[in-house]
C-alpha positions in Angstrom: 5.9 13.5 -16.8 7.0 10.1 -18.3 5.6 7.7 -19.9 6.3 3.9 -21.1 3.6 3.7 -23.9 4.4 0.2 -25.5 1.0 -0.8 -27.9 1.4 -4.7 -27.5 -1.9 -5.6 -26.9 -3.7 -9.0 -25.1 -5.5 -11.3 -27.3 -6.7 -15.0 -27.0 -6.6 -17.4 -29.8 -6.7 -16.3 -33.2 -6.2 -12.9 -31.9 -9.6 -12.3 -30.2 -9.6 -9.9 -27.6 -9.9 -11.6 -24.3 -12.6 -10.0 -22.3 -11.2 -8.9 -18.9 -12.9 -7.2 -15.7 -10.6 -4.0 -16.2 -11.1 -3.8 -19.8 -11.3 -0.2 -20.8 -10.4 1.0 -16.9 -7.5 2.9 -15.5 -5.9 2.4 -12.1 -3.4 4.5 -10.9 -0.6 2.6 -8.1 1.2 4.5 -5.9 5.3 3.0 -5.2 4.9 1.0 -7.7 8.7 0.1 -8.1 8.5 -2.6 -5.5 6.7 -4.8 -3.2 2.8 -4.6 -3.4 3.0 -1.8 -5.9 4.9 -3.9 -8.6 2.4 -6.9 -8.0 -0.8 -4.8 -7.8 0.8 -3.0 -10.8 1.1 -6.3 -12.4 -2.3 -7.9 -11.4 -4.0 -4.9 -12.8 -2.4 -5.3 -15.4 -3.4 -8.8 -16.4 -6.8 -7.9 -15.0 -7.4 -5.5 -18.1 -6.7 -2.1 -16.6 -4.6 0.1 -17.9 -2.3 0.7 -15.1 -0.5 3.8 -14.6 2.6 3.4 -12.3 3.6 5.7 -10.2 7.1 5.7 -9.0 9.4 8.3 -7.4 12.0 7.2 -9.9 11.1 6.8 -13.2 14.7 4.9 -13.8 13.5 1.7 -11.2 11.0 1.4 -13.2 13.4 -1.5 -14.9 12.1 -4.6 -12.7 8.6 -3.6 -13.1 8.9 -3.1 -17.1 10.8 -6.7 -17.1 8.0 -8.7 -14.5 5.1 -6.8 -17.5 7.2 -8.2 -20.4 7.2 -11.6 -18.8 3.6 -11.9 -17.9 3.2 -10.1 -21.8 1.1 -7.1 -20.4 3.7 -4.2 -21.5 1.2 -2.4 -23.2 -0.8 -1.7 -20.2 1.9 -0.3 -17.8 2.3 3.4 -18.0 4.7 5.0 -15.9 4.3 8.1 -14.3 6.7 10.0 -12.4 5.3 10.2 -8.8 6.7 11.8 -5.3 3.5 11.7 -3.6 5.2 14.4 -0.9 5.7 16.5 -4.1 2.8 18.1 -4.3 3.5 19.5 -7.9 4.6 15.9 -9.5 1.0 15.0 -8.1 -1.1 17.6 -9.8 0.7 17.3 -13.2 0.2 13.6 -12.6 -3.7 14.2 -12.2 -3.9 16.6 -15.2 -1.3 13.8 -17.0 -3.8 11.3 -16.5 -6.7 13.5 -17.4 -5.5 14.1 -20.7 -4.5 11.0 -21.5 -7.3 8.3 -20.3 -9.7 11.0 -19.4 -10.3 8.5 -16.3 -9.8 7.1 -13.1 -11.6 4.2 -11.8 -9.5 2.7 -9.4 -6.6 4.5 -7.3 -4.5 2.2 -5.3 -2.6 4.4 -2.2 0.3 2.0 -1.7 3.2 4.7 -1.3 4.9 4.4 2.0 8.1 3.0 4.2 8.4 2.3 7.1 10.4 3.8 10.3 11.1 2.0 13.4 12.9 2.4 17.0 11.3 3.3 20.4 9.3 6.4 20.3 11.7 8.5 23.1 14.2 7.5 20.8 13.3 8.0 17.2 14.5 11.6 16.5 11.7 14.1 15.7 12.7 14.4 11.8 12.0 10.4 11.4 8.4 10.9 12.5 8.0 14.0 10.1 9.5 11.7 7.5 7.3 8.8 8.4 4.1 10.6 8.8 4.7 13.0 5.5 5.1 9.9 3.3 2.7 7.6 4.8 -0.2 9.8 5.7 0.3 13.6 4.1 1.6 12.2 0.9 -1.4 9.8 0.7 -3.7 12.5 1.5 -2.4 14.8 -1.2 -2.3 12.1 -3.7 -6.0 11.2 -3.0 -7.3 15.2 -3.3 -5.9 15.4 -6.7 -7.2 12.5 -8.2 -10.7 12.8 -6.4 -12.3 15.3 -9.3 -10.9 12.0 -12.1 -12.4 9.4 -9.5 -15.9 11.3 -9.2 -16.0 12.3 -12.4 -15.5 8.6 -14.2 -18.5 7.2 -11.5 -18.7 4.0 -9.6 -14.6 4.3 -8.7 -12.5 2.9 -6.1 -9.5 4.3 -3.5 -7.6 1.1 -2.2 -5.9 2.4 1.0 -3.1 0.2 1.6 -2.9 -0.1 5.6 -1.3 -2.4 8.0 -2.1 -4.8 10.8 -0.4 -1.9 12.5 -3.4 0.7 11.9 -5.1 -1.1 14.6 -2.1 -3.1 16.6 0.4 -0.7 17.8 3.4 -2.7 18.5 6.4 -1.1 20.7 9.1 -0.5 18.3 7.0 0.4 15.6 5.5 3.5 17.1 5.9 6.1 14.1 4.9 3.1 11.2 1.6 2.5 13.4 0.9 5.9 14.0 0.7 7.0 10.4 -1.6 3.8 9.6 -3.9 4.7 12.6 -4.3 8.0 11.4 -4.6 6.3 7.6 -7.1 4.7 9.1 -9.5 7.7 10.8 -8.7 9.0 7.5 -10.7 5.9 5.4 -13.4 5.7 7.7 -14.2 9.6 7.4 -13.2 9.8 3.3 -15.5 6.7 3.3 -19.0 8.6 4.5 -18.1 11.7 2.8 -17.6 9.9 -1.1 -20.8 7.8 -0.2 -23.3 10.7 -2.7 -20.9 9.9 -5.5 -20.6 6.1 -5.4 -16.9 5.5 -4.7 -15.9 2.9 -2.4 -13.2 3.4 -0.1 -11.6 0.1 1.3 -8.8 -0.4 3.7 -6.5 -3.4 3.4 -4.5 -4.5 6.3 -1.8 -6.9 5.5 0.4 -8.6 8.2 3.8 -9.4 8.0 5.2 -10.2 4.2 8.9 -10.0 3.1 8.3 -6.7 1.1 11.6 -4.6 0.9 9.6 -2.1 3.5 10.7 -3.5 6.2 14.6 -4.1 4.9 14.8 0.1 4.3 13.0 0.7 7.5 14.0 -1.3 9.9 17.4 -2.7 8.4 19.2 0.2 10.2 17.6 -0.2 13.6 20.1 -1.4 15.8 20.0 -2.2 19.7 21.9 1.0 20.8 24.3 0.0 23.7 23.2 1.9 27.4 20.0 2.1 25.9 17.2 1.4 28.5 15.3 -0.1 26.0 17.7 -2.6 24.8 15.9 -5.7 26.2 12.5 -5.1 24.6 14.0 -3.7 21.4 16.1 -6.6 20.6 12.7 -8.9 22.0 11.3 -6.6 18.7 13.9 -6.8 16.4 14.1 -11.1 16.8 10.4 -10.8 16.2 10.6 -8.7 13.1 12.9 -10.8 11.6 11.4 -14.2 12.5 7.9 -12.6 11.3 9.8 -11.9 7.9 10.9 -15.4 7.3 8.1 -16.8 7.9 5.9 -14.8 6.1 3.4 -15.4 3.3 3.2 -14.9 -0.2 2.7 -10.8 -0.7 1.1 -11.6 -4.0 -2.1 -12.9 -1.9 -2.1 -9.7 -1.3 -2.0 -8.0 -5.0 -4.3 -10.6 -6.1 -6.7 -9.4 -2.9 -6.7 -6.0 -4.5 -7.0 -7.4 -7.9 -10.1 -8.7 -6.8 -11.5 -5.6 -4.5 -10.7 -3.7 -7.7 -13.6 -5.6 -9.9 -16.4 -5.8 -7.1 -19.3 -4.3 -7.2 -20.1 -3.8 -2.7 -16.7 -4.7 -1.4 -16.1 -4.2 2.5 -14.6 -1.3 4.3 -11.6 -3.9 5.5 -10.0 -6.9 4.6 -7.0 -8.5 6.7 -5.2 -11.2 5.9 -2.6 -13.3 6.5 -5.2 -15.6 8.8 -2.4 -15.3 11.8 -3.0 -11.4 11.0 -6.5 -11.6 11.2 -6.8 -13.9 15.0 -4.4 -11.1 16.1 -7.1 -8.4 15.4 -9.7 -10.2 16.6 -8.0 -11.0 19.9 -7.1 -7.7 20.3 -11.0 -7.0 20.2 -11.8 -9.9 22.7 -9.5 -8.8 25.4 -9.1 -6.2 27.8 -6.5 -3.4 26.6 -4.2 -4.4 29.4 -4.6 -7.5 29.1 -3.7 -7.6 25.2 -0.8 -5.5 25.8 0.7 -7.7 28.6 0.3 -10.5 25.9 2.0 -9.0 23.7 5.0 -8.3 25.6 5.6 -11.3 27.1 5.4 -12.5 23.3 8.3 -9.6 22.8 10.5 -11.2 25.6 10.1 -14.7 24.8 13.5 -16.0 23.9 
């Protein structure tokens, strides 16, 4: 297990403690190299936590380390070494964390990728892949640190979904499967951690540029004789478009930030806005309906 254990602490003038809403609490962030990990990481951070990192690679831990050292929090990042489909690297990380904070008040499940292509086409292995990270490796990683969690009181497990755990676009069939099943998974962890006083919130983000999407669905290309070709390249101008015109992901670490510190969050929180009218819509309109929509949208050129 490693650690980055830097002692530069965070004071206000005349070197006065500031008093933060973390102060004296530990989160744990799962894929914290990257994307919403490193800025959750990093919120956390500033928030007063003591944040322990988890990354799959200990040695890209460099960009996170530099972003802490900018925003002067380096004394609160603590990396741990992390493969949340390791199921080993997951109980030392529990016992790791044991020993050394002797708590856990919020855990922030934000490990994942994402594969994409059309589901007759997406070769069995890419949905093990997809479903192991996403949804086994997220339900391991939450087991482990459940005794910490219920042990340290009123504690929180962030579940970091997707628009796609309750809009299943074509083309993104494995990515939305393993949030829909994230999702069954929250709303039954939810009831059963209820007796102990741990909240258990989904986030559903839309579209942000997070490298996610670049390692999951850079690859995909329009194979040719492919009787999907039309709708797939309809889903790959959509993807990209979506991309550049995305918001600002750290909405989205500063979201969690602030779950993080209340006292009754809700069970879900979607955002951009455009992510949100899409949900709703979906729940104003016939299935059918929706999903004729939502093609047409695919084939617009």
């Amino acid at each position: 297990m490693l650690a980055c254990e830097r002692k530069n602490g965070i004071g206000g003038a005349g070197g006065d403690p500031v008093v933060t809403a973390g102060a004296g609490k530990v989160a744990l962030i799962t894929g914290a190299s990257s994307g919403f990990g490193l800025l959750i990481s990093l919120e956390l951070a500033k928030a007063g936590y003591d944040v322990a990192a988890g990354l799959r690679r200990p040695e890209a831990a460099a960009e996170l380390l530099a972003q802490a050292e900018l925003a002067d929090v380096t004394g609160r990042i603590h990396i741990f070494q992390l493969d949340i489909c390791a199921e080993e690297q997951v109980k030392a990380a529990a016992s790791a964390l044991e020993q050394k904070f002797g708590r856990l008040d919020v855990l922030v499940n934000n490990a994942g990728e994402a594969v994409g292509g059309m589901v007759e086409e997406v070769p069995l292995s890419g949905w093990r892949k997809q479903m192991e990270t996403n949804f086994f490796g997220t339900v391991s990683v939450t087991q482990h640190m459940l005794p910490l969690l219920r042990k340290t009181g009123r504690s929180k497990i962030i579940l970091m979904s997707s628009i796609s755990g309750r809009v299943g676009f074509p083309g993104y069939g494995p990515y939305a499967a393993s949030k829909f099943a994230l999702e069954g998974f929250g709303e039954s962890l939810s009831m059963e951690l209820m007796p102990f006083g741990i909240d258990v919130v989904l986030v559903q983000p839309g579209a942000y540029g997070t490298p996610i999407w670049n390692k999951g669905f850079g690859e995909l290309a329009v194979k040719e004789g492919s009787p999907y070709s039309g709708l797939l390249k309809g889903v790959l101008d959509y993807s990209e478009r979506t991309a550049r015109e995305s918001g600002d992901p750290q909405e989205v670490a500063r979201l969690v930030a602030s779950i993080s510190s209340m006292t009754k969050p809700r069970f879900r929180y979607t955002l951009p806005r455009g992510t949100r009218i899409t949900a709703r819509i979906k729940g104003l309109l016939p299935d059918r309906l929706f999903q004729r929509v939502v093609y047409r949208m695919l084939n617009r050129r």
